[in-house]
C-alpha positions as CSV (number, residue, x, y, z in Angstrom):
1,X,41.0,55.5,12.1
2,X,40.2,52.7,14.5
3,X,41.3,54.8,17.8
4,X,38.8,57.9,16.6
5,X,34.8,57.9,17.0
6,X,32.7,59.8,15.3
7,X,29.7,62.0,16.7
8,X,27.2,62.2,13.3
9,X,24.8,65.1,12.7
10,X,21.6,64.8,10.9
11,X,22.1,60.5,11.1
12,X,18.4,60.2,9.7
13,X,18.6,62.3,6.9
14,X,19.4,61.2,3.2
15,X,23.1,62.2,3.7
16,X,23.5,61.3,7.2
17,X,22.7,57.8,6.4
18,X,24.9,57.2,4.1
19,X,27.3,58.7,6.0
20,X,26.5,56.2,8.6
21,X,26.9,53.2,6.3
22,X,30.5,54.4,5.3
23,X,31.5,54.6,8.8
24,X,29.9,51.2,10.2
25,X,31.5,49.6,6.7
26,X,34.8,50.7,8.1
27,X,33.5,49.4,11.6
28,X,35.1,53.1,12.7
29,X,32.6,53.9,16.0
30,X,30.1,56.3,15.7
31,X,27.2,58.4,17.7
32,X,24.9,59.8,15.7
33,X,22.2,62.1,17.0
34,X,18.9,62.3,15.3
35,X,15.9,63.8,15.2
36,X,12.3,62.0,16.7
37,X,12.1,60.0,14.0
38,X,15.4,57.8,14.4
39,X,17.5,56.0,12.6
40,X,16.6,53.0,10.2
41,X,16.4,49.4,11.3
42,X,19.3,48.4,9.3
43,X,21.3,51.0,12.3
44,X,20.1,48.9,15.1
45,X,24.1,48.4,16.9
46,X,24.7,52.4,16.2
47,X,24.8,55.0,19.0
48,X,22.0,57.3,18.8
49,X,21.0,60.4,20.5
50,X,17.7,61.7,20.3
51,X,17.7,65.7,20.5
52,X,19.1,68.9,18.5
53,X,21.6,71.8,18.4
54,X,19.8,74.1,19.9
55,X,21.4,73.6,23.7
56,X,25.3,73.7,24.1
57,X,25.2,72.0,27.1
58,X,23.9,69.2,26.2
59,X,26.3,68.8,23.0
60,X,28.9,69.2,25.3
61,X,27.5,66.3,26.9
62,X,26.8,64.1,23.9
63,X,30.0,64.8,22.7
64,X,32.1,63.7,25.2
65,X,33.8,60.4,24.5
66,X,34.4,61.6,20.6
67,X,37.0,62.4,18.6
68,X,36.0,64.0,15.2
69,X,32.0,65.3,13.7
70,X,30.8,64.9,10.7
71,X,28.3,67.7,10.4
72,X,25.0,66.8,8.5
73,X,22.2,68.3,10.0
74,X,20.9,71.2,8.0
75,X,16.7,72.3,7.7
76,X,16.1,73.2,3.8
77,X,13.5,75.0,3.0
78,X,13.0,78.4,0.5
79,X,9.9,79.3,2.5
80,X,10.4,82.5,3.9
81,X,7.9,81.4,7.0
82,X,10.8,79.4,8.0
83,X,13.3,81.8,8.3
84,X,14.1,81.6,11.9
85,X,13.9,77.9,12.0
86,X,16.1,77.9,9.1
87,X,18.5,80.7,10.5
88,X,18.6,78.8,14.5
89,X,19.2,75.3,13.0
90,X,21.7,75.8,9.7
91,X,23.6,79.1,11.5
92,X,23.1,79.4,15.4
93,X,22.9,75.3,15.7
94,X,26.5,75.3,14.0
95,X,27.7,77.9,16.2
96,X,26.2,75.6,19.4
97,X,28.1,72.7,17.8
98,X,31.4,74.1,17.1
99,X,31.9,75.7,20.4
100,X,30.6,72.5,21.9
101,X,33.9,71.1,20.0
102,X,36.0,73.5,21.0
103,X,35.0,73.0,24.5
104,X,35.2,69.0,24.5
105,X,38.5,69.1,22.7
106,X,37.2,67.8,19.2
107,X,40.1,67.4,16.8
108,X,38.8,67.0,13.1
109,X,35.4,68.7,12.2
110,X,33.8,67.9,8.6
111,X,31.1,70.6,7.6
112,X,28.5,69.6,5.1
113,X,28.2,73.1,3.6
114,X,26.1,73.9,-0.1
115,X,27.4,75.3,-3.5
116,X,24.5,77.7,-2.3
117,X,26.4,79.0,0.2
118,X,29.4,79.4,-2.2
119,X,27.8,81.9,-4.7
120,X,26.9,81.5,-8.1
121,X,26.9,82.8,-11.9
122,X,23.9,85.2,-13.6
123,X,24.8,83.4,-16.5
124,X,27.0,80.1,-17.6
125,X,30.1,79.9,-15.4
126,X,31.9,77.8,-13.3
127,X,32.9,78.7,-10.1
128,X,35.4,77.1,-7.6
129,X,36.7,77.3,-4.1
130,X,37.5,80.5,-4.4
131,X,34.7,82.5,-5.5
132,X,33.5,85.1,-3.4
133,X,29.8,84.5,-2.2
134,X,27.5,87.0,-4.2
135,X,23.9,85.7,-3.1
136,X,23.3,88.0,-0.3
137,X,21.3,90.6,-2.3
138,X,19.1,87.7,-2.8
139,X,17.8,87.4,0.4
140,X,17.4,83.1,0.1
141,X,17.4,82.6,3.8
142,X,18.7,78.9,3.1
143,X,21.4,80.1,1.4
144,X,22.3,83.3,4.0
145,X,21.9,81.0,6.9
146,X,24.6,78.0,5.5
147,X,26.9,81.3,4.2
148,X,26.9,81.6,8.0
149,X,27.3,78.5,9.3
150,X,30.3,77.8,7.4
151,X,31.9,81.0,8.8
152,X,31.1,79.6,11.6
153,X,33.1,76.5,11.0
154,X,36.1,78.6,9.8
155,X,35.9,80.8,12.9
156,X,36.1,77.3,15.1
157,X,39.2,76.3,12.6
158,X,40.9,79.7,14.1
159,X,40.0,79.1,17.3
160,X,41.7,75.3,17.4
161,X,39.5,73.2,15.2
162,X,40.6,71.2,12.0
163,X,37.5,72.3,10.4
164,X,37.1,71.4,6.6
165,X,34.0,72.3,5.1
166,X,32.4,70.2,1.7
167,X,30.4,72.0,-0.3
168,X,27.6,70.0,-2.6
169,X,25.7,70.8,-5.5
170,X,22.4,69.4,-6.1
171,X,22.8,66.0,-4.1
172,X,21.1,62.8,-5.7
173,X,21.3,59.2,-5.3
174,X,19.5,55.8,-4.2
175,X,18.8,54.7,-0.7
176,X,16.7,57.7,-0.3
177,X,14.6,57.1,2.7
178,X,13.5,60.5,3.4
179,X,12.3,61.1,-0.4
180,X,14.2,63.9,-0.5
181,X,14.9,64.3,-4.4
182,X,11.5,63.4,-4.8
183,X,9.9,66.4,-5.6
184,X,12.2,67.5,-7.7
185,X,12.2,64.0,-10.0
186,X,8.2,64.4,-10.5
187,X,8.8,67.9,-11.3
188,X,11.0,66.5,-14.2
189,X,9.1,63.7,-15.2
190,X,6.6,65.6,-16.1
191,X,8.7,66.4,-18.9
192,X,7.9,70.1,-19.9
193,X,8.6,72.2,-22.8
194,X,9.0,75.3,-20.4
195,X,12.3,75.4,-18.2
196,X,14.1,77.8,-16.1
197,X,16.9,79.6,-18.0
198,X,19.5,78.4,-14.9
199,X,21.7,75.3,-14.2
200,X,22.8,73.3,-11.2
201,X,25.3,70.8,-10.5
202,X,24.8,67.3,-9.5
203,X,26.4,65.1,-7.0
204,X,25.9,61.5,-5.8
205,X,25.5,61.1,-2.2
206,X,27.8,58.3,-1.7
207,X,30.7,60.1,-3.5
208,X,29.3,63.0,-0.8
209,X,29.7,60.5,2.2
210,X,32.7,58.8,1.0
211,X,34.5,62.2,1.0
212,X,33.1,63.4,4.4
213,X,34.8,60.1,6.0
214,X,37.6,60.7,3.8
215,X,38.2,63.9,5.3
216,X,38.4,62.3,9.3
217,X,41.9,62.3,7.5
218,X,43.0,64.0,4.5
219,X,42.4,67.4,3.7
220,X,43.5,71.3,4.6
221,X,42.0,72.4,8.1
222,X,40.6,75.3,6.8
223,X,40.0,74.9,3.2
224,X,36.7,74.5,1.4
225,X,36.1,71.6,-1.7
226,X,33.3,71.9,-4.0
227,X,31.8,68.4,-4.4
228,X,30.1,68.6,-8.0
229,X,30.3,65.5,-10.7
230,X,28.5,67.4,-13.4
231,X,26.4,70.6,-14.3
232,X,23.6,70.7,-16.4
233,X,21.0,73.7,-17.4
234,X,17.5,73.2,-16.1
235,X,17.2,72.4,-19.7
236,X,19.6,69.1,-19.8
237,X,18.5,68.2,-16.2
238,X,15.1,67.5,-17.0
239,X,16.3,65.4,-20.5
240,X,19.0,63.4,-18.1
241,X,15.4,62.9,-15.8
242,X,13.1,61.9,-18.6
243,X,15.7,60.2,-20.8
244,X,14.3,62.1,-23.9
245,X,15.8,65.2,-25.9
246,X,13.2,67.6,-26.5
247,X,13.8,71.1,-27.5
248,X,12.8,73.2,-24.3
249,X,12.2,77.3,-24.0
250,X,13.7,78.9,-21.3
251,X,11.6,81.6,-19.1
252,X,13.6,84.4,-18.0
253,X,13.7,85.1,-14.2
254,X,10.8,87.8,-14.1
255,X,8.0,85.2,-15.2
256,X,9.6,82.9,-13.0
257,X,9.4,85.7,-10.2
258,X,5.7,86.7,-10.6
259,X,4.6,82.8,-10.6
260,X,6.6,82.8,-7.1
261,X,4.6,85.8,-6.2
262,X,1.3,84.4,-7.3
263,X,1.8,80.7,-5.4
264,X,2.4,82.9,-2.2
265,X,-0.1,84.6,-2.7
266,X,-2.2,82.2,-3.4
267,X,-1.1,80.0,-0.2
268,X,-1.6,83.0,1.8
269,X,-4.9,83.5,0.9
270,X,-5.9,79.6,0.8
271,X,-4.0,78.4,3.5
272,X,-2.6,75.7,1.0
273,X,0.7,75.1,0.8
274,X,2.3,75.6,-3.2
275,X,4.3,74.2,-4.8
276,X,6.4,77.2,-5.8
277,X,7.9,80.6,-3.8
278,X,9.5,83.3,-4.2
279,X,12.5,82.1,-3.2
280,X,13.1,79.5,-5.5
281,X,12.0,81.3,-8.1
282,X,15.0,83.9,-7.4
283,X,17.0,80.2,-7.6
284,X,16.3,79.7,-10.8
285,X,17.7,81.9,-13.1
286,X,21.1,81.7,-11.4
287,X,23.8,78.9,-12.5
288,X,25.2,76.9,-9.4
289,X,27.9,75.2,-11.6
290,X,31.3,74.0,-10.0
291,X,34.3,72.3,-10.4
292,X,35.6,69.3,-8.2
293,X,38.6,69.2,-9.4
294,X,40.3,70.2,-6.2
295,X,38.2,67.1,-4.2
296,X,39.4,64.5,-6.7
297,X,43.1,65.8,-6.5
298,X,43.0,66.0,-2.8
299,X,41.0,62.8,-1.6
300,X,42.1,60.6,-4.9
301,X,38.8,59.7,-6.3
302,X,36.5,60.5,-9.2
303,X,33.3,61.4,-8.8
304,X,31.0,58.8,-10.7
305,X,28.7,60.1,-13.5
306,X,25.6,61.7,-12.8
307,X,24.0,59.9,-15.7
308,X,24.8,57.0,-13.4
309,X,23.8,58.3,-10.6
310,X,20.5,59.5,-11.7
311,X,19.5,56.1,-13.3
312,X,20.6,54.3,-10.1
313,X,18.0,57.1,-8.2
314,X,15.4,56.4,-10.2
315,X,15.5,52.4,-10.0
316,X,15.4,53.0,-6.5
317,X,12.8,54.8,-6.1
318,X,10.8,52.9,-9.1
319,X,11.6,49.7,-7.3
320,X,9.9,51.2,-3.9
321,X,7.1,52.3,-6.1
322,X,7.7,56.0,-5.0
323,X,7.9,56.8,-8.8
C-alpha cells in the first residue's frame, strides 16, 4: 500500500475519523476532505480539503494526485424537510465523485453504503448480499437516496472502477466526536417498558474502518459485504444499553406511525423540532438483520462483539461526561 494515497470523504465524521486513524497508523498517505468544521487536532500532518461533492470540477481537482477513495461522506436524516439535501449529497454527490474517479483515473473505490439501502425483513429474518432491496414503497428518503448512490458506485465499477461497496448496520463505538450514537443511547437509557416490535444490527466502527482500508486491496470489484457483528430486537438493544433484563411490550407499527404523525404535526405547528417522524417510525417495525459472514471470509477478520463494543461506547462517552 505504500505507493497508493488515499482521497477520504466525510474525514470529520464518526466513521471518517476512524478511517483516518487506520490509514495514518499504516503511515499510507491520505487527503481527506471535510466539511467547515475540520478535522480533529490529533490530524494536524493530514491533507485536508475544505469543500463538498456538489461540483465535479473541483473533485477532479482535489483528486488529482490520488490513487484509491474511501467514500464516507453521507447526510442522515429521516426528516422529510431534508429530502433534497439528503437526495444531492448521499445520491447526486456520489455520482459527482465517481465520475470525478473515472475521469482522474482512480483505481480502487470503497463505498460506505447502509444495510438501509440493502432492504430488510417485515418480520425476523436475516438477509445477506443478495437480497433484493424492498424499502422503496416506504418512501425513507435516507434509505432511497444511499439505494442510489450505491448504483451509482456499481455503474462507475462498469464503467472502469474497482468499486466495492460496505454495507453497515447500525454503527457504534468509542471515539465518537460528533455524538452521533448519542441520541439513540439516551433514548435507551431511559430504559422503557414500551419498544418497537423491529430489530437492527450492530457494528463497531473500527471493525467498519478496518475493512474499508482492508478493501484498498482485497475484495471483488463489484460485490457488496454486509458489515453486521450482531442483531438484536429493539427489545434486546435497549437491555444490551441499560445492562438490565426487563420484560418489554412491543407496539405494532400503526401506534408507532400516528406518534410520527403527531411529532410532525406538532413541530409543524410549534416550530420545534421532535424528537420523532414519520419516517422513523416506518423504520421501526422493520428488521434490518444481516449476516457478515461473507466480510469475515473475504477480509479474514471477526467482527468483535457488540456487547463489547457497546460497553467500550459507553465508557467513552461516560468518561467525556456526554452520558
Amino acid at each position: 500500500m505504500s505507493e497508493m494515497k488515499v482521497f477520504v470523504t466525510g474525514g470529520s465524521g464518526f466513521l471518517g475519523s476512524h478511517v483516518l486513524r487506520k490509514l495514518v497508523s499504516r503511515q499510507i498517505p491520505v487527503k481527506a476532505l471535510v466539511n467547515k468544521i475540520g478535522l480533529a487536532p490529533e490530524f494536524a500532518d493530514v491533507e485536508q480539503v475544505k469543500g463538498d461533492l456538489s461540483d465535479p470540477e473541483f473533485l477532479c481537482e482535489i483528486l488529482s494526485g490520488c490513487t484509491s477513495v474511501i467514500h464516507c461522506a453521507a447526510v442522515i436524516s429521516f426528516r422529510k424537510s431534508r429530502k433534497t439535501e439528503l437526495f444531492e449529497s448521499n445520491s447526486t454527490g456520489t455520482r459527482n465523485l465517481v465520475n470525478a474517479s473515472l475521469i482522474v483515473g482512480i483505481r480502487r473505490f470503497v463505498h460506505i453504503g447502509s444495510i438501509a439501502s440493502t432492504g430488510a425483513h417485515f418480520g425476523p429474518g436475516v438477509i445477506d448480499e443478495e437480497f433484493m432491496y424492498n424499502l422503496k414503497s416506504l418512501r425513507i428518503n435516507y434509505s432511497i437516496s444511499k439505494y442510489h448512490a450505491d448504483h451509482e458506485v456499481l455503474r462507475g465499477t462498469v464503467e472502469g472502477l474497482e468499486g466495492i461497496i460496505l454495507s453497515p448496520g447500525n454503527i457504534i463505538g468509542p471515539v465518537d466526536l460528533r455524538k452521533s450514537t448519542l441520541k439513540n443511547l439516551k433514548l435507551a437509557l431511559r430504559n422503557s417498558s414500551l419498544v418497537p416490535d423491529g430489530g437492527i444490527g450492530l457494528v463497531d466502527v473500527r471493525d467498519v474502518a478496518w475493512v474499508a482500508v482492508e478493501a484498498l486491496e482485497k475484495g471483488t470489484p463489484g460485490e457488496r459485504y454486509l458489515m453486521i457483528s450482531e442483531n438484536y430486537t429493539y427489545g434486546q438493544y435497549v437491555d444490551l444499553v441499560t445492562g438490565t433484563s426487563k420484560k418489554r411490550k412491543t407496539l405494532p407499527g400503526f401506534i408507532y406511525k400516528a406518534l410520527g404523525y403527531f411529532f410532525e404535526g406538532m413541530e409543524s405547528i410549534l416550530g420545534i423540532k421532535m424528537p420523532f417522524t414519520v419516517e422513523k417510525s416506518r423504520l421501526h417495525h422493520y428488521f434490518f438483520w444481516g449476516t457478515g459472514k461473507k466480510a469475515e471470509n473475504t477480509f479474514g477478520f471477526t467482527f468483535r462483539p457488540a456487547g463489547a463494543s457497546m460497553k467500550e461506547t459507553l465508557d467513552w462517552y461516560r468518561s467525556n461526561k456526554y452520558l
